[in-house]
VMD Tcl script that draws the C-alpha trace (Angstrom):
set ca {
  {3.56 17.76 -8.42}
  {2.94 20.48 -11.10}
  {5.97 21.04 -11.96}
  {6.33 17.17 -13.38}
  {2.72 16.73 -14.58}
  {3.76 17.77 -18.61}
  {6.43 15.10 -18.35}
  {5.79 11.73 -19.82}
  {9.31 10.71 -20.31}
  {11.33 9.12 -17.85}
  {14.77 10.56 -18.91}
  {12.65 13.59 -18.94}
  {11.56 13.00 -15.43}
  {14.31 12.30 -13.90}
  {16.64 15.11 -15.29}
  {13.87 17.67 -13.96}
  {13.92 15.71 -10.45}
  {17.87 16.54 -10.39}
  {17.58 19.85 -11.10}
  {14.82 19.80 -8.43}
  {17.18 18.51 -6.10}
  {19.61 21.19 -6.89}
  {21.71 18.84 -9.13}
  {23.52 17.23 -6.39}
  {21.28 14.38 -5.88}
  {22.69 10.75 -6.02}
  {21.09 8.57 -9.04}
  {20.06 6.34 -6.41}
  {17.99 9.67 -4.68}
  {17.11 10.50 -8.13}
  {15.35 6.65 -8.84}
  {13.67 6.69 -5.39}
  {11.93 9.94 -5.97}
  {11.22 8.91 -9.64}
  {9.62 5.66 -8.41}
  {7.39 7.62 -5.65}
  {6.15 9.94 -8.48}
  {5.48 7.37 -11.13}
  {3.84 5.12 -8.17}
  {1.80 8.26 -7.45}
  {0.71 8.81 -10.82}
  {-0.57 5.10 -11.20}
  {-2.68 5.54 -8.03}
  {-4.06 8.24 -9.20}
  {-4.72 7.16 -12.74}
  {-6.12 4.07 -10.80}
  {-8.64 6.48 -9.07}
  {-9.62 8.42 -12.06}
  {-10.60 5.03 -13.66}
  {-12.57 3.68 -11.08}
  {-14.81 6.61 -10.39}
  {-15.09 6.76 -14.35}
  {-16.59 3.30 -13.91}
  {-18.47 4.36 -10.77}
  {-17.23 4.35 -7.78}
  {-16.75 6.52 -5.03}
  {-13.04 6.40 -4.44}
  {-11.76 7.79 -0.86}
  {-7.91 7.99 -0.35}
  {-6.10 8.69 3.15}
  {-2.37 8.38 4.07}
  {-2.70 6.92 7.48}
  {0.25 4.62 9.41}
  {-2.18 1.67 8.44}
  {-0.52 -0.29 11.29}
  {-2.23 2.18 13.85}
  {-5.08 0.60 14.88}
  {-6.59 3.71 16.14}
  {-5.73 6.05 13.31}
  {-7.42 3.37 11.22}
  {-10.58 3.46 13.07}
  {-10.76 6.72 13.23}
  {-10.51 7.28 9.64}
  {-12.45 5.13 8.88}
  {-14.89 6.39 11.58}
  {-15.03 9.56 9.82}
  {-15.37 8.05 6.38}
  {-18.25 5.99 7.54}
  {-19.79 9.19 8.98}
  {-19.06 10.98 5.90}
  {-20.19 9.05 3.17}
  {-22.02 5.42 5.15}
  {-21.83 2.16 5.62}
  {-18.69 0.38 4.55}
  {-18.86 -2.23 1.74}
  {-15.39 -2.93 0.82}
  {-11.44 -2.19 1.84}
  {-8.64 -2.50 -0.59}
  {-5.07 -3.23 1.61}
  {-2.32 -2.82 -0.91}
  {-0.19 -1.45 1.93}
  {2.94 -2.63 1.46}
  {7.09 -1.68 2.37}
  {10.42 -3.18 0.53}
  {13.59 -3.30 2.72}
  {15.58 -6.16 0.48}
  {18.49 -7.82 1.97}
  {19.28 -11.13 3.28}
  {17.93 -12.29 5.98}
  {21.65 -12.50 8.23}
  {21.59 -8.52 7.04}
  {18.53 -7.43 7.82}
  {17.45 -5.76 10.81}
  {14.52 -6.78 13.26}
  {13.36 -2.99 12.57}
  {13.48 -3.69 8.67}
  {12.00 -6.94 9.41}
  {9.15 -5.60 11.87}
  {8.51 -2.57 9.24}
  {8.00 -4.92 6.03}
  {6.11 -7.25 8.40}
  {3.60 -4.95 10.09}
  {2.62 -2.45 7.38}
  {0.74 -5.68 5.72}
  {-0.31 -8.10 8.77}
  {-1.10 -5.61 11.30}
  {-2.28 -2.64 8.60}
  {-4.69 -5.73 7.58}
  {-5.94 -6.40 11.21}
  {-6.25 -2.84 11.59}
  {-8.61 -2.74 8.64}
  {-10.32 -5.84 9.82}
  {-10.80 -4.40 13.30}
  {-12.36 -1.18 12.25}
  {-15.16 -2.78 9.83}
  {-15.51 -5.58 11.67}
  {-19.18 -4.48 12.22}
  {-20.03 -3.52 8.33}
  {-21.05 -6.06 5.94}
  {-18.34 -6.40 3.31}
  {-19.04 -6.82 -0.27}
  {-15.58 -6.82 -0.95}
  {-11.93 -7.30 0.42}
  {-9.09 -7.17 -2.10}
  {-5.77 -7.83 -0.88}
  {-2.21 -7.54 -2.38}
  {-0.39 -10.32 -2.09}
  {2.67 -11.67 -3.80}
  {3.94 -14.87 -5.77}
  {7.17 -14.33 -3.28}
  {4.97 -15.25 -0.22}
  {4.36 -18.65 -1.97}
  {7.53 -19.10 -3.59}
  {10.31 -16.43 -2.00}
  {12.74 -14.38 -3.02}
  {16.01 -13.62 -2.11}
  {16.20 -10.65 0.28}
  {12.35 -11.04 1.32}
  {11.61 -13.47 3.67}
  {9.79 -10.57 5.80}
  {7.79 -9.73 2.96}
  {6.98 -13.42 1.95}
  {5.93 -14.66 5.26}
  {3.73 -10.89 5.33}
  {2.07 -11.84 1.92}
  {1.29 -15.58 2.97}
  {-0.11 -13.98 6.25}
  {-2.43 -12.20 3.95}
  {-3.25 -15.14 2.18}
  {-3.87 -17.50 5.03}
  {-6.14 -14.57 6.24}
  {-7.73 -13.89 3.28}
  {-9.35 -17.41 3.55}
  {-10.25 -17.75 6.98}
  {-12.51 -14.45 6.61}
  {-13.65 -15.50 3.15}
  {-15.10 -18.58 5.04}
  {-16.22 -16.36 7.86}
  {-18.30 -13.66 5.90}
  {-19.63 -16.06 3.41}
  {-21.95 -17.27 5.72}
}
mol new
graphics top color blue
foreach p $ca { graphics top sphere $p radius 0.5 }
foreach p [lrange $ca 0 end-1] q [lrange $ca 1 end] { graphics top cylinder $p $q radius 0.2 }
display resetview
């Protein structure tokens, strides 16, 4: 937002995100937004460099695991701009805790955003010839982590699917 945008400092940050929230704001409050703005930032940054290197960058905030808000975004994109060459599925949702204190809802949340925001993806260029597919994926799918079993088994989902349509589409 504007009012953070001559801020470089995180102390910086985060004091004016307090006042922002009317300096009653829990430092845990206080992180989360800082961590949402800094993310934002690095997307954007991410953006700026890619079209600087050519690229025609497109961003939408869609659920990615609704499979028909996903095609029809990426309907209109198509429409907009022509054929699809490549999808970048970084989607991705935290909910650490153990597994005997996590919810199915936490579980199914984690779990969805990448496996089914992935075959949402998949399902709506399944007809254009991909040049590229970059997926996020995670050391902890290989190797775990405490508090993110739903997040590992997402991320070797990704991987396991990552190869079966990089043996499809080679062809």
């Amino acid at each position: 937002p504007i009012w953070l945008t001559s801020l470089s400092d995180e102390a910086e940050i985060k004091k004016a995100i307090h006042a922002r929230l009317n300096g009653s704001a829990s430092l845990k409050t206080v992180e989360a937004q800082f961590r949402k703005w800094m993310a934002n930032r690095e997307m954007l940054a991410n953006f700026a460099r890619m079209e600087a290197a050519g690229a025609k960058v497109i961003y939408r905030s869609v659920d990615i695991r609704g499979t028909a808000e996903v095609q029809t975004t990426v309907d209109e994109i198509r429409q907009a701009h022509g054929p699809i060459r490549g999808i970048v599925h970084g989607a991705g949702v935290l909910a650490d805790k153990r597994i005997e204190d996590k919810t199915a809802e936490q579980f199914a949340e984690v779990y969805s955003t990448k496996v089914a925001g992935l075959q949402a993806l998949l399902a709506a260029t399944a007809n254009d010839d991909l040049k590229i597919m970059a997926l996020f994926s995670s050391y902890t799918g290989r190797y775990g982590r405490t508090g993110q079993v739903d997040y590992a088994v997402a991320n070797e989902v990704l991987n396991k699917i990552a190869q079966v349509e990089s043996r499809r589409r080679s062809t």
